[in-house]
C-alpha positions in Angstrom: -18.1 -5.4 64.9 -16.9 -3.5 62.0 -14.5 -6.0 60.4 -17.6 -8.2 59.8 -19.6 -6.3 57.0 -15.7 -6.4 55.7 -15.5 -9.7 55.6 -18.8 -10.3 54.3 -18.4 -8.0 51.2 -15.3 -9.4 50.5 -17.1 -13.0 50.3 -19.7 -11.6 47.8 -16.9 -9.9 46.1 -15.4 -13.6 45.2 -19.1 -15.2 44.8 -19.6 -12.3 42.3 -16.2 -12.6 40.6 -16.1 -16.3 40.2 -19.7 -16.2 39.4 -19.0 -13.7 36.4 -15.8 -15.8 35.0 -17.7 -19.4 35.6 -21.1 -17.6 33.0 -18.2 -16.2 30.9 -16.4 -19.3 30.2 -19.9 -21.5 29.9 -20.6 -19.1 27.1 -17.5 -19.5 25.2 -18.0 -23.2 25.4 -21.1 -23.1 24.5 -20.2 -21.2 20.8 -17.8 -24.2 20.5 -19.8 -27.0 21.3 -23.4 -25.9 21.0 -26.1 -28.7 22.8 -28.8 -28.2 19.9 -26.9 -26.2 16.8 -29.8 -24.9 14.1 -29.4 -25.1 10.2 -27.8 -22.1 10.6 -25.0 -22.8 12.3 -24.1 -25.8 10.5 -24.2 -23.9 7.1 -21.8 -21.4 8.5 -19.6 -24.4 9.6 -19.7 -25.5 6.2 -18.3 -22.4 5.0 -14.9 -22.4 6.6 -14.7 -26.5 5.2 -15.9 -25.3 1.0 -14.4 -21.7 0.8 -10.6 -21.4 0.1 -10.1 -18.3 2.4 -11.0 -20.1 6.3 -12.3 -17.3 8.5 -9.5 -16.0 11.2 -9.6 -17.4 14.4 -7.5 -15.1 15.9 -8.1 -11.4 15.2 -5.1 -8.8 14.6 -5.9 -5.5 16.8 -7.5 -3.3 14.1 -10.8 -1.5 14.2 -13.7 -2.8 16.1 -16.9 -3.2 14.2 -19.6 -0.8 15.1 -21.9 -3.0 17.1 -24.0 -2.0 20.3 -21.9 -2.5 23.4 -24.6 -2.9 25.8 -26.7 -5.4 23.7 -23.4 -7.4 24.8 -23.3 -6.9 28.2 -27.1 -7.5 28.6 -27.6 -10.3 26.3 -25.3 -13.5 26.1 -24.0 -13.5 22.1 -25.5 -16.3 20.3 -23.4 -19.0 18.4 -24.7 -17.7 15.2 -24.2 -14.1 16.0 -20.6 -14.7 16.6 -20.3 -16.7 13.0 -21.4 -13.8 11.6 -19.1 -11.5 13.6 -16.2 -13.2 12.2 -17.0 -13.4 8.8 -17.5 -9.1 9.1 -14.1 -9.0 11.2 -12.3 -11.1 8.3 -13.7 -8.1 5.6 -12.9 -5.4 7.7 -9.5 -6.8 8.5 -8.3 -8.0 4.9 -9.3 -4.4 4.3 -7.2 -2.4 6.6 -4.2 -4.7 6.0 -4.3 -3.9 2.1 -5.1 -0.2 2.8 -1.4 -0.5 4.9 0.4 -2.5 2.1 -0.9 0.4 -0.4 -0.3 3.4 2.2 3.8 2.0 2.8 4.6 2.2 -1.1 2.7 5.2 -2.0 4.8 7.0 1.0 7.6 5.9 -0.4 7.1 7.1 -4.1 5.6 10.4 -2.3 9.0 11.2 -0.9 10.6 10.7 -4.1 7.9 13.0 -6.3 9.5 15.3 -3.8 12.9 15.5 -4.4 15.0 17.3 -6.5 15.8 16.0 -10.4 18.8 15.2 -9.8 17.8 13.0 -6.9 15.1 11.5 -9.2 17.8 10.3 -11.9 20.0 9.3 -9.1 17.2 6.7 -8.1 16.7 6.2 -11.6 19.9 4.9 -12.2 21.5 3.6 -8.6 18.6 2.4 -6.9 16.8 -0.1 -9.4 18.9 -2.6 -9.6 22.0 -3.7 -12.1 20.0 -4.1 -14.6 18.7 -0.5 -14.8 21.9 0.7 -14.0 23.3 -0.7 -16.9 20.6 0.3 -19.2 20.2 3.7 -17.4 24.2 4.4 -17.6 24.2 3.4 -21.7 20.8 5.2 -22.1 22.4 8.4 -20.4 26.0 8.1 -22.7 24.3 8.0 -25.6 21.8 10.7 -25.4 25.0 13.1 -23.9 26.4 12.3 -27.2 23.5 12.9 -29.6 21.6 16.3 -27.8 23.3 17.0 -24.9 20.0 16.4 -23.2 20.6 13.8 -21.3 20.0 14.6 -17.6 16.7 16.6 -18.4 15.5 13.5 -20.3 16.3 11.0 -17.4 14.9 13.4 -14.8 11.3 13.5 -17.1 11.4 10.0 -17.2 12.0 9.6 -13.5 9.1 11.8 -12.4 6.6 10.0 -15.1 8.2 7.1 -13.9 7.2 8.0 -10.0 3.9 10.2 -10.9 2.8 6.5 -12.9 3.2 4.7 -9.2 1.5 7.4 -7.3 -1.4 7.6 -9.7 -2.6 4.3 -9.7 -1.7 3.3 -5.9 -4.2 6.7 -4.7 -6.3 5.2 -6.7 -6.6 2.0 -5.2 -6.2 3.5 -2.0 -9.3 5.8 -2.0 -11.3 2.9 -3.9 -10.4 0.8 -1.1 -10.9 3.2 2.1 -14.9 4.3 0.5 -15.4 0.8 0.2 -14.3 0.5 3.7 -16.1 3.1 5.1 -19.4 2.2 3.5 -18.8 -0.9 5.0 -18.5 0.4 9.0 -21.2 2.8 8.1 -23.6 -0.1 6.7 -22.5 -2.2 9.6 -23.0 0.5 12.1 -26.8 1.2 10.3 -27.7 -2.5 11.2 -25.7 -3.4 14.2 -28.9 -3.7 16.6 -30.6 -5.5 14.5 -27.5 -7.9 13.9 -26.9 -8.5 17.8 -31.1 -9.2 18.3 -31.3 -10.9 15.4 -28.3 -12.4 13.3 -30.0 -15.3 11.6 -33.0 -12.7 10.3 -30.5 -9.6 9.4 -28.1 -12.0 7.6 -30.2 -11.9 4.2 -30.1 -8.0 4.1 -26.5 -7.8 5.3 -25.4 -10.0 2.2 -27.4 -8.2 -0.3 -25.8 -4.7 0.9 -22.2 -6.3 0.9 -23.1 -7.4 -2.6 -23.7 -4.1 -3.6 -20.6 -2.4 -2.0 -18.3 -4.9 -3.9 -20.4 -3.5 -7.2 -19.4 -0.3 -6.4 -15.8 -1.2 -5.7 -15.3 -3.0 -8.8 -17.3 0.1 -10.7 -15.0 2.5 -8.9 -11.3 0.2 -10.1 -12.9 -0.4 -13.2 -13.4 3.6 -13.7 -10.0 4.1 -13.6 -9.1 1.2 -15.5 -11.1 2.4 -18.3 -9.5 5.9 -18.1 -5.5 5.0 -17.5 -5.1 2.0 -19.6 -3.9 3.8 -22.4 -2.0 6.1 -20.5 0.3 3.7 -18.2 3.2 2.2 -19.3 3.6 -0.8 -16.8 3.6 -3.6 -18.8 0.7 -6.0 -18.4 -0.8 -3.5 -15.7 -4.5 -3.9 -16.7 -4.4 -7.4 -18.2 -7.6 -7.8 -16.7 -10.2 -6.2 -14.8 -11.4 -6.7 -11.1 -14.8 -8.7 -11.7 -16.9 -10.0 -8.7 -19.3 -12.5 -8.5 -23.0 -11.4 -8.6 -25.3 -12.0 -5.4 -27.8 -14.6 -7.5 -31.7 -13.4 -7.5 -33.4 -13.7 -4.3 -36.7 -12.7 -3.2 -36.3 -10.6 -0.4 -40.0 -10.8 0.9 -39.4 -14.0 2.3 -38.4 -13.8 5.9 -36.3 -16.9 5.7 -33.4 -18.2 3.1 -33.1 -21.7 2.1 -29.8 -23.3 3.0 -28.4 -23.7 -0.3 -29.0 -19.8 -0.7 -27.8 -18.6 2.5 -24.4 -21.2 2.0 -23.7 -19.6 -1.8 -24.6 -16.1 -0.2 -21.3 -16.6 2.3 -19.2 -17.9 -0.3 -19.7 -14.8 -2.6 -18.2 -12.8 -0.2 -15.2 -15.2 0.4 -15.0 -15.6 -3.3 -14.7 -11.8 -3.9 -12.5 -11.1 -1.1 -10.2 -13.5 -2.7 -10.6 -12.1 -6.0 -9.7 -8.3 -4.6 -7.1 -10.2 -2.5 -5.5 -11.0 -5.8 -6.1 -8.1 -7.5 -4.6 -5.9 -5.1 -1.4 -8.0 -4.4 -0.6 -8.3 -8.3 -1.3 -4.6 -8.3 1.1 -3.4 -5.9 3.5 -5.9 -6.4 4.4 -3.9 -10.1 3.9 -0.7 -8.6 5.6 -1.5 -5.3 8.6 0.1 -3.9 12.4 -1.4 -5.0 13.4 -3.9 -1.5 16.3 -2.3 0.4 18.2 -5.2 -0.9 17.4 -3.3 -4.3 17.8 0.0 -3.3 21.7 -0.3 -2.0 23.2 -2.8 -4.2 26.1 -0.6 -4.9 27.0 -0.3 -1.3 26.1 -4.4 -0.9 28.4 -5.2 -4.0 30.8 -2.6 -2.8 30.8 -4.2 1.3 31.2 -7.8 -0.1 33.8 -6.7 -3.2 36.0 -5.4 -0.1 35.1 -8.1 2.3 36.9 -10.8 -0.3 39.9 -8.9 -1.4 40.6 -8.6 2.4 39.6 -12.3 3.1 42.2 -13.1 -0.1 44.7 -11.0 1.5 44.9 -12.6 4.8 44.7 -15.9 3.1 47.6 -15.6 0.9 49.4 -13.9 4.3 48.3 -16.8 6.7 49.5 -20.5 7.5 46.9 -22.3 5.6 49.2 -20.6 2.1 52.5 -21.7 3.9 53.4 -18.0 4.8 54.2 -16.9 8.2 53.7 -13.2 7.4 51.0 -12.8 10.1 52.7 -14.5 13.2 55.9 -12.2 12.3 53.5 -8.9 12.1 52.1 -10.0 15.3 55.4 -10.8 17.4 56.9 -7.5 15.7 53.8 -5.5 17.2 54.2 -7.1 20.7 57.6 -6.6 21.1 57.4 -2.8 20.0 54.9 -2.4 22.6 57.1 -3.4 25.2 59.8 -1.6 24.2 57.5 1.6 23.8 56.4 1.2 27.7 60.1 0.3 29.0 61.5 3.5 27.2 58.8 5.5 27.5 56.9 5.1 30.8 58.5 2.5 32.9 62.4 3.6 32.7 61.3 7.8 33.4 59.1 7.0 36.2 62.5 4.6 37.8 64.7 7.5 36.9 62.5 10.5 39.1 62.0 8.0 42.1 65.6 7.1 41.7 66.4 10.7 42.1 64.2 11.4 44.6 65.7 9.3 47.0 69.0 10.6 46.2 67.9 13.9 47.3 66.4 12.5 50.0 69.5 10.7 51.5 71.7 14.1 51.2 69.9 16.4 52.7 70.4 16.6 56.6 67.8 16.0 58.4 68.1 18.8 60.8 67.6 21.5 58.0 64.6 19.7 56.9 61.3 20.8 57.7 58.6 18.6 59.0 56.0 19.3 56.3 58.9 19.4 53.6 59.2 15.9 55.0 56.1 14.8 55.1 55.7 15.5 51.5 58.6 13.9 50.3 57.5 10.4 52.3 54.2 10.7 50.6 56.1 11.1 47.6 58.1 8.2 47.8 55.6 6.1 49.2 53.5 6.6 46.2 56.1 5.8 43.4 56.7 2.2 45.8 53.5 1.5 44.1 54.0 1.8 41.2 53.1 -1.2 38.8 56.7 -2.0 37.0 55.6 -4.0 33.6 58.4 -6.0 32.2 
């Protein structure tokens, strides 16, 4: 009687189960292959065919956007609404992968603002590269010569060197994260209204990412305006980080056209290609030296050895007509042997050899049985022996 309420819950349990997967799956078709798609949806479509940066099909494992959970759980999401989600997913994760690239080299130039000056002209001079070891080594003779100044100089220039990197990639890095976090904040202001109502929100939501990329740009710009002078990296500030403008759109109307609402999503691809840009030349000049970079003297030093040893053994070998090798080899086995016949194999003969000698004189009667015993165990041990010849 009571294994058939089991038996029933279990069914439900599957009903339920395949029942949950079978709405699950209907919806994820449905976002692909919608049976009546709006205007909407086919201007969004449009996008990933006109813009030059596609949106991501396949998100990285980053931070979620601040949406409603329950809205999800209650509601099915809308084709629409999940357009939308992506194009905010690509922002926030172009974001956070920059903020990395920016965060790896600014640790790196961190740990060398901490070290000691003579650390600093060490990486001055050995970790650069040839080039700047060469100009670094002449630059360092000379001055000894003139003033006898030389290592304080090269240590100055090291930390301006360094302090140069650090200064401009915190600045990018805290324009970047309050751009971000205006960003999830905005987002998490308007997330309701976003999962109700994507296709109403969507004006709004492009006029405030319009103005957090005018604030972004204001913020680079700020510093551009204040450093230029200052840095020496050649060609640094060539040109300033300039966005496209959101174009005038009156916001009492509760519904854009299509050639407004298809210009309004490529602005935002536009200007996350133009920060794309503008962040990737920036750190590459203020970027940390590659490893390759770093320990060229040990590289050069590893493959300078490698050769003369490779020329070595060629000029020893039977390719160059010598047979200098084979003798070296047949001279090493043979001393081998003769080591272990002299040295381990002819003593270990000799004691058993002696043993039984001992053995064979002593009368048996005198001998007692544990002296006996010991001997045998003796002897029978030494018969194994391994005899290498």
């Amino acid at each position: 009687m009571n294994a058939m309420p089991d038996g029933n819950e279990s069914t439900r349990d599957v009903k339920t189960l395949i029942s949950f997967y079978s709405n699950y799956l209907w919806n994820q078709l449905s976002t692909l292959f919608p049976s009546s798609p709006s205007n909407f949806l086919e201007k969004i479509s449009n996008l990933s065919r006109q813009t030059a940066l596609p949106i991501s099909t396949k998100r990285r494992a980053g931070l979620p956007l601040p949406l409603p959970a329950n809205l999800f759980n209650s509601t099915p999401i809308k084709p629409e609404a999940s357009r939308v989600y992506e194009v905010l997913n690509d922002i926030m994760d172009r974001s956070i992968l920059n903020l990395h690239k920016i965060q790896n080299n600014l640790q790196f130039w961190q740990s060398r603002a901490e070290g000691s000056n003579a650390r600093k002209a060490y990486f001055m001079i050995f970790e650069r590269g040839p080039r700047a070891f060469v100009n670094g080594t002449v630059q360092l003779m000379r001055e000894s010569v003139t003033n006898g100044l030389a290592m304080h100089h090269l240590s100055q220039s090291a930390s301006a060197y360094i302090s140069e990197r650090i200064a401009v990639l915190s600045a990018l890095k805290c324009s970047l994260a309050i751009f971000l976090a205006e960003f999830y904040v905005e987002i998490d202001k308007c997330g309701e209204e976003l999962v109700q109502d994507p296709k109403k929100s969507f004006s709004s939501l492009m006029v405030i990412l319009s103005g957090l990329f005018s604030k972004l740009e204001a913020s680079i710009g700020h510093f551009h305006a204040q450093h230029q002078s200052n840095l020496s990296v050649h060609g640094t500030y060539s040109f300033p980080l300039q966005f496209e403008k959101l174009p005038e759109i009156n916001q009492e109307e509760s519904q854009w056209t299509d050639r407004e609402i298809i210009d309004a999503i490529n602005l935002v691809y536009k200007n996350l290609q133009e920060l794309d840009f503008f962040l990737a030349l920036m750190v590459a000049k203020h970027k940390k030296p590659r490893k390759v970079t770093r320990y060229w003297i040990r590289y050069t030093c590893g493959v300078v050895g490698l050769s003369v040893c490779s020329f070595w053994l060629l000029q020893h070998s039977r390719l160059m007509g010598s047979s200098d090798i084979d003798n070296w080899i047949r001279e090493a086995r043979e001393s081998t042997v003769s080591f272990f016949n002299d040295h381990v194999e002819q003593p270990l003969l000799s004691i058993r050899d002696e043993l039984l000698d001992t053995f064979k004189k002593r009368q048996k009667g005198v001998m007692d049985m544990e002296e006996v015993h010991l001997t045998s165990n003796s002897l029978h041990m030494l018969n194994f022996l391994p005899i290498v010849y």
